[in-house]
mmCIF file as Biopython writes it, N, C-alpha, C and O atoms, coordinates in Angstrom:
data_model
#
loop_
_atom_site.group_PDB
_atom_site.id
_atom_site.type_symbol
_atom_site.label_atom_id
_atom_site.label_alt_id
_atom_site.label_comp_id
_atom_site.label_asym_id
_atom_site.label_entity_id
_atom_site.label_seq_id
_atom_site.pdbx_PDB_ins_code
_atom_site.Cartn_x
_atom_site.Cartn_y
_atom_site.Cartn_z
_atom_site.occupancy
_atom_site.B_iso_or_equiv
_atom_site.auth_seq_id
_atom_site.auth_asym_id
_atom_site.pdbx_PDB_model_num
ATOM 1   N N  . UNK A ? 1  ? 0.854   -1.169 0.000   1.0 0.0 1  A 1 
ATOM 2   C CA . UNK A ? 1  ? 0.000   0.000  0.000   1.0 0.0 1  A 1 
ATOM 3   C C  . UNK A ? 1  ? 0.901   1.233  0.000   1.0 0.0 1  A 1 
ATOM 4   O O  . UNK A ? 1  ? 1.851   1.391  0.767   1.0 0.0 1  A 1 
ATOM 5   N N  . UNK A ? 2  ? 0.531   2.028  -0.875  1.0 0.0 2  A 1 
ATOM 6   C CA . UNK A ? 2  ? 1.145   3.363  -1.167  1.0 0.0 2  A 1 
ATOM 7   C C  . UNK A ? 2  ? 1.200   4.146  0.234   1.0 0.0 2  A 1 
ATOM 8   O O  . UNK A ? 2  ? 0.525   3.772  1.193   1.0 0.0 2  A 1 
ATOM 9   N N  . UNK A ? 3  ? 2.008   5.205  0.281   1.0 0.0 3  A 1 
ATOM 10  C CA . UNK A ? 3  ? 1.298   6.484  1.227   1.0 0.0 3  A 1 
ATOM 11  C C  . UNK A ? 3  ? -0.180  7.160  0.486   1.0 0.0 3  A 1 
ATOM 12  O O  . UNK A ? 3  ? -1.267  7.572  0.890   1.0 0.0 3  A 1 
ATOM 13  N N  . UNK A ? 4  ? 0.242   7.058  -0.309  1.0 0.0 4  A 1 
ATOM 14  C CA . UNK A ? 4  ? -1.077  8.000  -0.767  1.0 0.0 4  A 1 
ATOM 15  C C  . UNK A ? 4  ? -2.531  7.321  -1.047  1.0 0.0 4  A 1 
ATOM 16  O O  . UNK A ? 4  ? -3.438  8.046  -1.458  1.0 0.0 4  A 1 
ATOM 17  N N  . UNK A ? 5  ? -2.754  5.940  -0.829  1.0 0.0 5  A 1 
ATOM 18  C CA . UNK A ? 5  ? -3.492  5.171  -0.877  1.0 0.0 5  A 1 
ATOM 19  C C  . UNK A ? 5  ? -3.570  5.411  0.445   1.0 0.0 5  A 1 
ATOM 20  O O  . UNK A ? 5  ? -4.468  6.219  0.686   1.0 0.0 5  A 1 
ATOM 21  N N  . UNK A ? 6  ? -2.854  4.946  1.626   1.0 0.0 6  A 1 
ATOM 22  C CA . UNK A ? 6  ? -3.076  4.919  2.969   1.0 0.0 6  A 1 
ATOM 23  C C  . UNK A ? 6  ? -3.675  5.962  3.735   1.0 0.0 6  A 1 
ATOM 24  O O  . UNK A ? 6  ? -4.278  5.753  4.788   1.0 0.0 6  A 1 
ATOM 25  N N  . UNK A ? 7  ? -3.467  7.399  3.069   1.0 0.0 7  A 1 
ATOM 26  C CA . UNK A ? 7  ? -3.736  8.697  3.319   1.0 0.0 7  A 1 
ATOM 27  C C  . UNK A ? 7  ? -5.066  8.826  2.907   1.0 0.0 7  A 1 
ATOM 28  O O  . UNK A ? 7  ? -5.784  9.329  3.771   1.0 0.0 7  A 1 
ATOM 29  N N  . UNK A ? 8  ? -5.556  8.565  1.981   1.0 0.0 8  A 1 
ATOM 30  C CA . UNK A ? 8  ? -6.998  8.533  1.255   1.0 0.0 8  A 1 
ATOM 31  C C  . UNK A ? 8  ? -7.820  7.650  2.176   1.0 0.0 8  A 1 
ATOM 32  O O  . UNK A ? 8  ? -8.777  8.287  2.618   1.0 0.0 8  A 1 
ATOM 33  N N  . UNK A ? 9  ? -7.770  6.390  2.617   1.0 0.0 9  A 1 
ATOM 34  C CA . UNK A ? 9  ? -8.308  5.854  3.325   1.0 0.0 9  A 1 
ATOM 35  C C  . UNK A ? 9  ? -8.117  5.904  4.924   1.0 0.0 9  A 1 
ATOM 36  O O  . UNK A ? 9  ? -8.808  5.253  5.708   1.0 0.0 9  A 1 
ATOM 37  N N  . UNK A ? 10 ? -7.071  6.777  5.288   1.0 0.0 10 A 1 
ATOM 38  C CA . UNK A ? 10 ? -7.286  7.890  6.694   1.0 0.0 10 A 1 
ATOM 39  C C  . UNK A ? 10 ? -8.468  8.685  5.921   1.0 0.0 10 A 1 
ATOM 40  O O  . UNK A ? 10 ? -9.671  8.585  6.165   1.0 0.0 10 A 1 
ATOM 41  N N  . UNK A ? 11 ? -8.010  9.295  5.181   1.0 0.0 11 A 1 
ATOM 42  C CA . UNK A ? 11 ? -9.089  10.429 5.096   1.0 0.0 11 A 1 
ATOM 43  C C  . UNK A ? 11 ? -10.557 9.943  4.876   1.0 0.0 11 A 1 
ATOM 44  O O  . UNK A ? 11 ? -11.477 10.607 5.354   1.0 0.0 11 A 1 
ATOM 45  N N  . UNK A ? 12 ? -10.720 9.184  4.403   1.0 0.0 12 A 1 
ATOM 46  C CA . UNK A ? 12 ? -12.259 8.156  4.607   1.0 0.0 12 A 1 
ATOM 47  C C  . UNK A ? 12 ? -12.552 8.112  5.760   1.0 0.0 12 A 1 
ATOM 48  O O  . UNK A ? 12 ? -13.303 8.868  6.377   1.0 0.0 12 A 1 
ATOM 49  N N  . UNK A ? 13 ? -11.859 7.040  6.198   1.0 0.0 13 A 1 
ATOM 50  C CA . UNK A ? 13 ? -12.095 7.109  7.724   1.0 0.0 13 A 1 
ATOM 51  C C  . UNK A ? 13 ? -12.587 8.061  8.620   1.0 0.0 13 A 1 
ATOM 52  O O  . UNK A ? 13 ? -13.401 7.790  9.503   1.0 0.0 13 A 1 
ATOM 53  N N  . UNK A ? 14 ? -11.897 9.681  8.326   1.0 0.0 14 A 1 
ATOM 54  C CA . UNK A ? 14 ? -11.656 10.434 9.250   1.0 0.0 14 A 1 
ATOM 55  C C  . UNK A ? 14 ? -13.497 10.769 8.840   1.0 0.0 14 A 1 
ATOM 56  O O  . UNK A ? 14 ? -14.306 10.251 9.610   1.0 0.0 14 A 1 
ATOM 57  N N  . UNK A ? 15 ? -13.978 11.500 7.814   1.0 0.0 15 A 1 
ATOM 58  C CA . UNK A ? 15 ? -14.725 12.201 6.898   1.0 0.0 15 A 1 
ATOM 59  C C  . UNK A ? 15 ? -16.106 10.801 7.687   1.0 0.0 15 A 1 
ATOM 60  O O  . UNK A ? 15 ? -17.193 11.099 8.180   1.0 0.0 15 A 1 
ATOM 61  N N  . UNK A ? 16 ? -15.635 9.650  7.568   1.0 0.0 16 A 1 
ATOM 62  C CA . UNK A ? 16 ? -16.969 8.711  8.092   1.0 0.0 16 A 1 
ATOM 63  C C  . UNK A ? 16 ? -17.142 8.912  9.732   1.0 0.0 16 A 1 
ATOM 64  O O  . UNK A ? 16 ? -18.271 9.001  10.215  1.0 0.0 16 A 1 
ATOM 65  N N  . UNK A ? 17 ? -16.275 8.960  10.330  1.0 0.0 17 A 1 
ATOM 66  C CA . UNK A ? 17 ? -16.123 9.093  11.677  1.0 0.0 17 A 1 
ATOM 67  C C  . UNK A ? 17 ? -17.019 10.245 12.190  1.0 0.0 17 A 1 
ATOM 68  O O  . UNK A ? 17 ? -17.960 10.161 12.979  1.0 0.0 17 A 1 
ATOM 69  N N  . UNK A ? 18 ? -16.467 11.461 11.500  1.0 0.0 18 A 1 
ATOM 70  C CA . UNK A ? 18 ? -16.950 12.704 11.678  1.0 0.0 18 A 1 
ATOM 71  C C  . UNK A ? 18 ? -18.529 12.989 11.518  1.0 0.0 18 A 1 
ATOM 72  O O  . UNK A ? 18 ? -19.187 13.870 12.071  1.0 0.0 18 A 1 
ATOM 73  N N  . UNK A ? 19 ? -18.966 11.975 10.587  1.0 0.0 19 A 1 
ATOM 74  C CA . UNK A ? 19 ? -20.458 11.947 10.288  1.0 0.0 19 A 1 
ATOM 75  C C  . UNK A ? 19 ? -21.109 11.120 11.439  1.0 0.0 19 A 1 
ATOM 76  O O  . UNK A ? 19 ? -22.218 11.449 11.860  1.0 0.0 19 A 1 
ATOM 77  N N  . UNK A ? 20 ? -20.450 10.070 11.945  1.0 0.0 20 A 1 
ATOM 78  C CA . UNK A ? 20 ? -21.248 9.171  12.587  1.0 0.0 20 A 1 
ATOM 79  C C  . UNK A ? 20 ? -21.620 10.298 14.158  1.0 0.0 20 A 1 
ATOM 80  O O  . UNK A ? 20 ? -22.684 10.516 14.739  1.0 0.0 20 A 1 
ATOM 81  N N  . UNK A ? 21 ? -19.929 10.900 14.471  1.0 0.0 21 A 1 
ATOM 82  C CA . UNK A ? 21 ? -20.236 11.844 15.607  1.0 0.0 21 A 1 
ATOM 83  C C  . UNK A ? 21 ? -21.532 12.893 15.410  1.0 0.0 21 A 1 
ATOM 84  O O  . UNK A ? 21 ? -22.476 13.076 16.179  1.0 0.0 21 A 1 
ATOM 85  N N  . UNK A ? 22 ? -21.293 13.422 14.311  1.0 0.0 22 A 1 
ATOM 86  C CA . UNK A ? 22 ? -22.638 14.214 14.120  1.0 0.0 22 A 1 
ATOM 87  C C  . UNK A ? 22 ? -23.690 13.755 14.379  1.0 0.0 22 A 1 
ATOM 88  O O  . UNK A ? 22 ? -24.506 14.305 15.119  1.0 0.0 22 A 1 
ATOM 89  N N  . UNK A ? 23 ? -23.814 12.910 13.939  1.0 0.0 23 A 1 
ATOM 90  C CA . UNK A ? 23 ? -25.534 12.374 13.767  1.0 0.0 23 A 1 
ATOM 91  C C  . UNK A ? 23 ? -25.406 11.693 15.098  1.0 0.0 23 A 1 
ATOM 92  O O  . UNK A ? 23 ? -26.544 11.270 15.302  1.0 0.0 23 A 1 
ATOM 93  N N  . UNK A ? 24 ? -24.808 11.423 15.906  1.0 0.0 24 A 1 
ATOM 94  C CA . UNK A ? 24 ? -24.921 10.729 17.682  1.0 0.0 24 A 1 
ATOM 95  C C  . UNK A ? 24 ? -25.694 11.949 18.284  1.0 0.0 24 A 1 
ATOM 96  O O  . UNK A ? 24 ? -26.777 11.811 18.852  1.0 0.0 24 A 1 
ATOM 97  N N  . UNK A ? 25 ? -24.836 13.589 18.064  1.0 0.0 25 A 1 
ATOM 98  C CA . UNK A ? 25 ? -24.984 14.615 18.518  1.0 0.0 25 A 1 
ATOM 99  C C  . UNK A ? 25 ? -26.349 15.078 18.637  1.0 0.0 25 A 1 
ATOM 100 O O  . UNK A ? 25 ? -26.888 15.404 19.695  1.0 0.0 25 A 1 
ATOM 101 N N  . UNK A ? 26 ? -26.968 15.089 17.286  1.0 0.0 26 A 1 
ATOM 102 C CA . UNK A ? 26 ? -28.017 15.379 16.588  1.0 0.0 26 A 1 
ATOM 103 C C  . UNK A ? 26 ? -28.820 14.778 17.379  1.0 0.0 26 A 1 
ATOM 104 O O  . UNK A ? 26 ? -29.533 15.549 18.021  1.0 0.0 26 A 1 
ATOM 105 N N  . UNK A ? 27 ? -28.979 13.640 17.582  1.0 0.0 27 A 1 
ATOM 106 C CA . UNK A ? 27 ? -29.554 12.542 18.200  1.0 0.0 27 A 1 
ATOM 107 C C  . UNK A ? 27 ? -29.827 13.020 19.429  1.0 0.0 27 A 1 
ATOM 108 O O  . UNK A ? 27 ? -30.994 12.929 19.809  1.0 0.0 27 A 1 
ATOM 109 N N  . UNK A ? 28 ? -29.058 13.488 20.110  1.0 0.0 28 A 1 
ATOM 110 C CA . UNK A ? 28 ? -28.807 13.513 21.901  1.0 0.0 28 A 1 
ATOM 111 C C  . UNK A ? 28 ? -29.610 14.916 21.560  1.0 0.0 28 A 1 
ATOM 112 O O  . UNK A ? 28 ? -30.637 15.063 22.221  1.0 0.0 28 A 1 
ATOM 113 N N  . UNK A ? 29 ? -29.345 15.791 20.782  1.0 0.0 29 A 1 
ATOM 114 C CA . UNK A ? 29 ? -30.346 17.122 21.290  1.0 0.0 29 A 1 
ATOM 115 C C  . UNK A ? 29 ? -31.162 17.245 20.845  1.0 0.0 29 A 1 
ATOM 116 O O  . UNK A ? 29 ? -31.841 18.144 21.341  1.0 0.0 29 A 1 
ATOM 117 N N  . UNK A ? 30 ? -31.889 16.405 19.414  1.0 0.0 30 A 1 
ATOM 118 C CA . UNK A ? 30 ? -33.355 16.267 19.120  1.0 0.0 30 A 1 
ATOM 119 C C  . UNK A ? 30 ? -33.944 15.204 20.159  1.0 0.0 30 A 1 
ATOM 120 O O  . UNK A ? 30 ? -34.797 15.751 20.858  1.0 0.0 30 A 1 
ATOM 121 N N  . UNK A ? 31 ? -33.778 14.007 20.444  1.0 0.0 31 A 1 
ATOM 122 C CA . UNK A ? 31 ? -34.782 12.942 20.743  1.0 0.0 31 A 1 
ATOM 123 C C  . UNK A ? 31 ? -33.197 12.774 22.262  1.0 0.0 31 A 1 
ATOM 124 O O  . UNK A ? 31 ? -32.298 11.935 22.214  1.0 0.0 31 A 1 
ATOM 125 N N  . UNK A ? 32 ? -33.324 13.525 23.043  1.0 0.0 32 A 1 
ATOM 126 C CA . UNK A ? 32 ? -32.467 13.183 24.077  1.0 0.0 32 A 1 
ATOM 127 C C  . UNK A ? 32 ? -33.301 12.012 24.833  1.0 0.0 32 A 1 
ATOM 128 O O  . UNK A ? 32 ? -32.738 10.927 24.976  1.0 0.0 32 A 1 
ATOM 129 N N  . UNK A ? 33 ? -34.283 12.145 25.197  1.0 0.0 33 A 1 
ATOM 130 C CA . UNK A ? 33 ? -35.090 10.678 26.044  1.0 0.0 33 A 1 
ATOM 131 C C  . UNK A ? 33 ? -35.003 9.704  25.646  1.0 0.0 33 A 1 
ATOM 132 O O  . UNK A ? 33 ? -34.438 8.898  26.385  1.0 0.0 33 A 1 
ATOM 133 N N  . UNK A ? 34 ? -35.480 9.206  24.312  1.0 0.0 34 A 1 
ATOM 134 C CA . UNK A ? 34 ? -34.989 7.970  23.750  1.0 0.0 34 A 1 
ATOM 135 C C  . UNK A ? 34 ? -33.680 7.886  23.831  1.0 0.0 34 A 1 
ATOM 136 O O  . UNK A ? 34 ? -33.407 6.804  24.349  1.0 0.0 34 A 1 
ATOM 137 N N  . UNK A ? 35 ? -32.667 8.530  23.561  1.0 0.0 35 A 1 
ATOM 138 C CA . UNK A ? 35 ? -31.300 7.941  23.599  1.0 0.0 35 A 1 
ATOM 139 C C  . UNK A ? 35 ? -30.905 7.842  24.573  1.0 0.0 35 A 1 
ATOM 140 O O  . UNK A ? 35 ? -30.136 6.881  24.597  1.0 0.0 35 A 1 
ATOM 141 N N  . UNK A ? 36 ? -31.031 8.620  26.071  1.0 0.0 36 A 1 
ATOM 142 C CA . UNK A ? 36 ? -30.841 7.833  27.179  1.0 0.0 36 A 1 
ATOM 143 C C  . UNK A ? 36 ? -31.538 6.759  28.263  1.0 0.0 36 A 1 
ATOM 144 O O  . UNK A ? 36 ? -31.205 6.046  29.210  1.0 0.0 36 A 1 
ATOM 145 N N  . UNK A ? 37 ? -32.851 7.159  27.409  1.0 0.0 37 A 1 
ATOM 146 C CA . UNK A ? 37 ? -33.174 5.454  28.286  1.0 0.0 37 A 1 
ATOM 147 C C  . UNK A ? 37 ? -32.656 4.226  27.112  1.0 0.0 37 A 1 
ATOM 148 O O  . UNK A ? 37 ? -33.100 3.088  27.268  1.0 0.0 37 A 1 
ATOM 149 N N  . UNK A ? 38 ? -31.806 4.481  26.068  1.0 0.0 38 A 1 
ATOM 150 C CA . UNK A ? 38 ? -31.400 3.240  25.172  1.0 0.0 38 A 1 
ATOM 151 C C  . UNK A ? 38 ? -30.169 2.962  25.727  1.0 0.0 38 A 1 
ATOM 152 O O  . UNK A ? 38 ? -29.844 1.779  25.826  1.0 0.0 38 A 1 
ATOM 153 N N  . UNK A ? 39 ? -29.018 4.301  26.317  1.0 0.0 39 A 1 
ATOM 154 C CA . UNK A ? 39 ? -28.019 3.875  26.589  1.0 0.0 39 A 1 
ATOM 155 C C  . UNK A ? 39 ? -27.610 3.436  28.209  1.0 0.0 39 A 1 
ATOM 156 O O  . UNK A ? 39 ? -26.654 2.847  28.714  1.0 0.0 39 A 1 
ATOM 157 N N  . UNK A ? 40 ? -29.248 4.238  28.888  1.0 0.0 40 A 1 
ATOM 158 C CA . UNK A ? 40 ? -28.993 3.106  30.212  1.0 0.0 40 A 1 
ATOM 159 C C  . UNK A ? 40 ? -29.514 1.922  30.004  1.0 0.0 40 A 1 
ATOM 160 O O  . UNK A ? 40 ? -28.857 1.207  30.760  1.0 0.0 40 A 1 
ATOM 161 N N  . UNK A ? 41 ? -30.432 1.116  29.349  1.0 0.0 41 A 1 
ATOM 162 C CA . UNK A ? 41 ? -30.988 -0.378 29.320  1.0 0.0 41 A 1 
ATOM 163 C C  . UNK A ? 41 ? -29.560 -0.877 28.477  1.0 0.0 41 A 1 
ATOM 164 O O  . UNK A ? 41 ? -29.339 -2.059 28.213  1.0 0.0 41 A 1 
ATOM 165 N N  . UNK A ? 42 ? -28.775 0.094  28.162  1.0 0.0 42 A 1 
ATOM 166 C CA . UNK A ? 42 ? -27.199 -0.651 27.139  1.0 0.0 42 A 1 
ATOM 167 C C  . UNK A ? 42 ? -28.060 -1.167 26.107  1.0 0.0 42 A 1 
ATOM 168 O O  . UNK A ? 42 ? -27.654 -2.228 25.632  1.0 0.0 42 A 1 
ATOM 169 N N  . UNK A ? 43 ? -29.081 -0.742 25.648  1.0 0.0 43 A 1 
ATOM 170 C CA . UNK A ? 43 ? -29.661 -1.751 24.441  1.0 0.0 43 A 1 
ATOM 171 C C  . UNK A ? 43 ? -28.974 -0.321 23.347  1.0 0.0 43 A 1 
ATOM 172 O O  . UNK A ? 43 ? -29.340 0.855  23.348  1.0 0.0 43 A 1 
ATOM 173 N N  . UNK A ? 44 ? -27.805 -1.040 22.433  1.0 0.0 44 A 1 
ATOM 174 C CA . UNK A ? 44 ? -27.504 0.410  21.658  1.0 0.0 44 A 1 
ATOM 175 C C  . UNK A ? 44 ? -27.838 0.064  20.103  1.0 0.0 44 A 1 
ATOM 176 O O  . UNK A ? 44 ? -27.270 0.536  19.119  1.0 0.0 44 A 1 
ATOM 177 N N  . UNK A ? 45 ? -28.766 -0.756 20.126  1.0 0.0 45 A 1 
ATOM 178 C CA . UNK A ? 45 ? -28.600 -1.556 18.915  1.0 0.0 45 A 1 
ATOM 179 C C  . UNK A ? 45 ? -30.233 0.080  17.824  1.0 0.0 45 A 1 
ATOM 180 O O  . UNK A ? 45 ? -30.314 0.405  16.640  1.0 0.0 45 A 1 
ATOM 181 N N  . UNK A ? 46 ? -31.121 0.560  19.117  1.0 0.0 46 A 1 
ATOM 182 C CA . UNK A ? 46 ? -31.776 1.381  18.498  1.0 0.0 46 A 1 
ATOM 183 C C  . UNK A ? 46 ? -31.601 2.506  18.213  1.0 0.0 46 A 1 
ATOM 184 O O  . UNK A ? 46 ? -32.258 3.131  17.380  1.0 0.0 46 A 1 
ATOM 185 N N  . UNK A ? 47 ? -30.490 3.012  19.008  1.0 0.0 47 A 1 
ATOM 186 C CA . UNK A ? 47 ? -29.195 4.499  18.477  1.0 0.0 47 A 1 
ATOM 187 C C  . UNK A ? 47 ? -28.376 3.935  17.308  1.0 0.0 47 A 1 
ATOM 188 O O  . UNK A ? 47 ? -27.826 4.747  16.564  1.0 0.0 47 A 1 
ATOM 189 N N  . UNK A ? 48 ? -28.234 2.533  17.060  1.0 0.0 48 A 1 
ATOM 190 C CA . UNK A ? 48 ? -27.411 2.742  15.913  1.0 0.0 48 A 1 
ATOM 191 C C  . UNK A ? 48 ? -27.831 3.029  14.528  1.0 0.0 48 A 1 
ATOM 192 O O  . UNK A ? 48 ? -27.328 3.537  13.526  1.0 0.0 48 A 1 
ATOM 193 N N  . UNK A ? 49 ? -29.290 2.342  14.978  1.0 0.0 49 A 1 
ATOM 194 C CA . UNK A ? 49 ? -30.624 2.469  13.972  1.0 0.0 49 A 1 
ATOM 195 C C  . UNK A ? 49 ? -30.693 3.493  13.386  1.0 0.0 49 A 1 
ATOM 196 O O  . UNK A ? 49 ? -30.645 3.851  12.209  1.0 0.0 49 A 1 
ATOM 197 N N  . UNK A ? 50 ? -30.858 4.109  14.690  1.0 0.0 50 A 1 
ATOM 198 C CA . UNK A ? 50 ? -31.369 6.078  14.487  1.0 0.0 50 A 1 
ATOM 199 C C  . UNK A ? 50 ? -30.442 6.902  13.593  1.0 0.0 50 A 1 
ATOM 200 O O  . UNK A ? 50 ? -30.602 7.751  12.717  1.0 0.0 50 A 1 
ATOM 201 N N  . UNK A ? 51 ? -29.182 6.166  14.307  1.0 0.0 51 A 1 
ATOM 202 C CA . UNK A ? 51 ? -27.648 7.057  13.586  1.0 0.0 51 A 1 
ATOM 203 C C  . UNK A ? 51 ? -27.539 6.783  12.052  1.0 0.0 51 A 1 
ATOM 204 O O  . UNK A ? 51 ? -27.130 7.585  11.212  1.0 0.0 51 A 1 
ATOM 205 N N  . UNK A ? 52 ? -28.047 5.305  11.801  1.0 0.0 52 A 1 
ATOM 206 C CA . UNK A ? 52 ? -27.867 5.174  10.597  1.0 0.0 52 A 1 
ATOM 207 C C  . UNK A ? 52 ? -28.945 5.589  9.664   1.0 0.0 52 A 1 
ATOM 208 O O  . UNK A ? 52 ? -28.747 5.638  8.450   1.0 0.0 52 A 1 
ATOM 209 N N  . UNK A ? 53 ? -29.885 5.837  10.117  1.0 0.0 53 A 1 
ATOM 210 C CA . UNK A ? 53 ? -31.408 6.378  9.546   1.0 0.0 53 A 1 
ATOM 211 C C  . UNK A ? 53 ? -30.707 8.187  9.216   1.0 0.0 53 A 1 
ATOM 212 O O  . UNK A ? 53 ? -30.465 8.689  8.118   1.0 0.0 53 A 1 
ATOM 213 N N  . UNK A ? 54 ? -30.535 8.815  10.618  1.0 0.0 54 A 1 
ATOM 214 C CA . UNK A ? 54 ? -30.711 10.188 10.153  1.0 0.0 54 A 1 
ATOM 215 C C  . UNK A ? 54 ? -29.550 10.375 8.940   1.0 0.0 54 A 1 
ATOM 216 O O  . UNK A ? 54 ? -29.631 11.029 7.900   1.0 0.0 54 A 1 
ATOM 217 N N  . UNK A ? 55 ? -28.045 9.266  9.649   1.0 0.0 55 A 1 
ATOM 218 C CA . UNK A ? 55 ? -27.066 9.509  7.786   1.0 0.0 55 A 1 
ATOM 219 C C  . UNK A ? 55 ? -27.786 9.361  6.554   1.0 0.0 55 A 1 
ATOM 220 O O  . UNK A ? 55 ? -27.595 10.161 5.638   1.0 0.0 55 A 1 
ATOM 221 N N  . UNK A ? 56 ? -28.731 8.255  6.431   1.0 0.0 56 A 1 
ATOM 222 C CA . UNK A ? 56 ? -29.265 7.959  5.081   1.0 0.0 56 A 1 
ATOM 223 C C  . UNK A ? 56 ? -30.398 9.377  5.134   1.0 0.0 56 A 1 
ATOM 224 O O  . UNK A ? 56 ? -30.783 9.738  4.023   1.0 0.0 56 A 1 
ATOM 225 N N  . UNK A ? 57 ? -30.838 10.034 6.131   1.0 0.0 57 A 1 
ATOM 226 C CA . UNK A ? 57 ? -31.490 11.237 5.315   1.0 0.0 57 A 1 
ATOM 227 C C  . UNK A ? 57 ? -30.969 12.131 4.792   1.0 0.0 57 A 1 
ATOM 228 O O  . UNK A ? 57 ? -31.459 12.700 3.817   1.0 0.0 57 A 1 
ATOM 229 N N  . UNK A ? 58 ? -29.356 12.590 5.574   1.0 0.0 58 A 1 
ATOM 230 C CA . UNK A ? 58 ? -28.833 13.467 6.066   1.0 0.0 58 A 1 
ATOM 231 C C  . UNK A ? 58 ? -28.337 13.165 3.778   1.0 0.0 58 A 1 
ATOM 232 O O  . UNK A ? 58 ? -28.662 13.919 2.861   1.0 0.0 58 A 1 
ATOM 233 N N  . UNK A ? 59 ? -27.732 12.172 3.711   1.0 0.0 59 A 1 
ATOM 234 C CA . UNK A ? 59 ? -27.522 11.840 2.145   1.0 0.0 59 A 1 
ATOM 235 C C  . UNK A ? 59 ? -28.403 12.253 0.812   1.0 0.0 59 A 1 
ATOM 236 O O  . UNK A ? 59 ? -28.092 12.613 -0.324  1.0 0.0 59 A 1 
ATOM 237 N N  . UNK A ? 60 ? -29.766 12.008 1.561   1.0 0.0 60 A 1 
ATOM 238 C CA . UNK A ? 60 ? -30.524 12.239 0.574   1.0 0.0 60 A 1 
ATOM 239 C C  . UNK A ? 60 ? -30.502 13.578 0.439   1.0 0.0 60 A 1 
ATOM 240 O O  . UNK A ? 60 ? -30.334 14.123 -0.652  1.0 0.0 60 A 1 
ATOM 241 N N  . UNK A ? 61 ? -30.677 14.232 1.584   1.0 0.0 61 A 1 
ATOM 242 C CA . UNK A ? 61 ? -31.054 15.545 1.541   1.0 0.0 61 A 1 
ATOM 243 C C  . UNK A ? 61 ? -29.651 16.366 0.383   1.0 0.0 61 A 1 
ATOM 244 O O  . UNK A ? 61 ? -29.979 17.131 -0.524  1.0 0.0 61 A 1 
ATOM 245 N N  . UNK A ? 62 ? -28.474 16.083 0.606   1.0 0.0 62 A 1 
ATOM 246 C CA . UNK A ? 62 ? -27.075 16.248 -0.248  1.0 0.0 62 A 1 
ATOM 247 C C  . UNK A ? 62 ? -27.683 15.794 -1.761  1.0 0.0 62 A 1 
ATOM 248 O O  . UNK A ? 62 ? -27.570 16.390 -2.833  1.0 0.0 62 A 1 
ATOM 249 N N  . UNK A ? 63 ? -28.321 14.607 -1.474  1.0 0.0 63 A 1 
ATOM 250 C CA . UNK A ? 63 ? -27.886 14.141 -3.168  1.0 0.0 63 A 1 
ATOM 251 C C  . UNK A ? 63 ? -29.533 14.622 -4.203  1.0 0.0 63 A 1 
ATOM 252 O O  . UNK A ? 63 ? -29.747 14.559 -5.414  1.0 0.0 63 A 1 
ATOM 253 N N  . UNK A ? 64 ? -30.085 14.908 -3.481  1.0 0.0 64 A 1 
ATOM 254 C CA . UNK A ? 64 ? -31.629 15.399 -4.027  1.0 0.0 64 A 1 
ATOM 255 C C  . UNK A ? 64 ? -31.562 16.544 -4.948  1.0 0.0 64 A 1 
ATOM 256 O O  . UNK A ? 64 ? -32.185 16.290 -5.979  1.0 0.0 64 A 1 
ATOM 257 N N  . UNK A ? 65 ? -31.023 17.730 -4.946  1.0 0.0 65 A 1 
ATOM 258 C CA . UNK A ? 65 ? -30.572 18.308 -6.137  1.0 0.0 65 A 1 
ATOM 259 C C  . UNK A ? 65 ? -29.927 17.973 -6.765  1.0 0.0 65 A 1 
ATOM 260 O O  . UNK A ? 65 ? -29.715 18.683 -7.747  1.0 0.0 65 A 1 
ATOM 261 N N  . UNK A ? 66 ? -29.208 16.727 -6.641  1.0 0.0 66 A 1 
ATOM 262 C CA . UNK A ? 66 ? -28.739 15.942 -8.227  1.0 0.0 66 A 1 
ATOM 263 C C  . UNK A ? 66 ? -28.762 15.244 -9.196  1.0 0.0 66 A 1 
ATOM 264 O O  . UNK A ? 66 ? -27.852 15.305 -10.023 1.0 0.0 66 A 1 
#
């Protein structure tokens, strides 16, 4: 693997990371009740739901004028 291959896929990484934090965030200050009674029962399987729901809107909403 190149540096510059390795660097591109840091930078993926970094750019996916950064989205997932967002949309946790988002999460905690729109629907704060649901996400903490999910993360005291430790059931995190319906925040991941959520996280992955609001990315797939958060996409559409980006890719809809195109």
């Amino acid at each position: 693997m190149t540096g510059r291959i390795a660097l591109q896929v840091n930078a993926a990484i970094g750019v996916l990371a950064t989205a997932v934090a967002a949309a946790a965030m988002w999460l905690v200050l729109t629907r704060p009740a649901e996400i903490v009674a999910s993360v005291s029962a430790r059931e995190y399987g319906p925040m991941a739901a959520a996280i992955g729901h609001q990315l797939l809107v958060w996409t559409r909403a980006l890719l809809d004028p195109l």
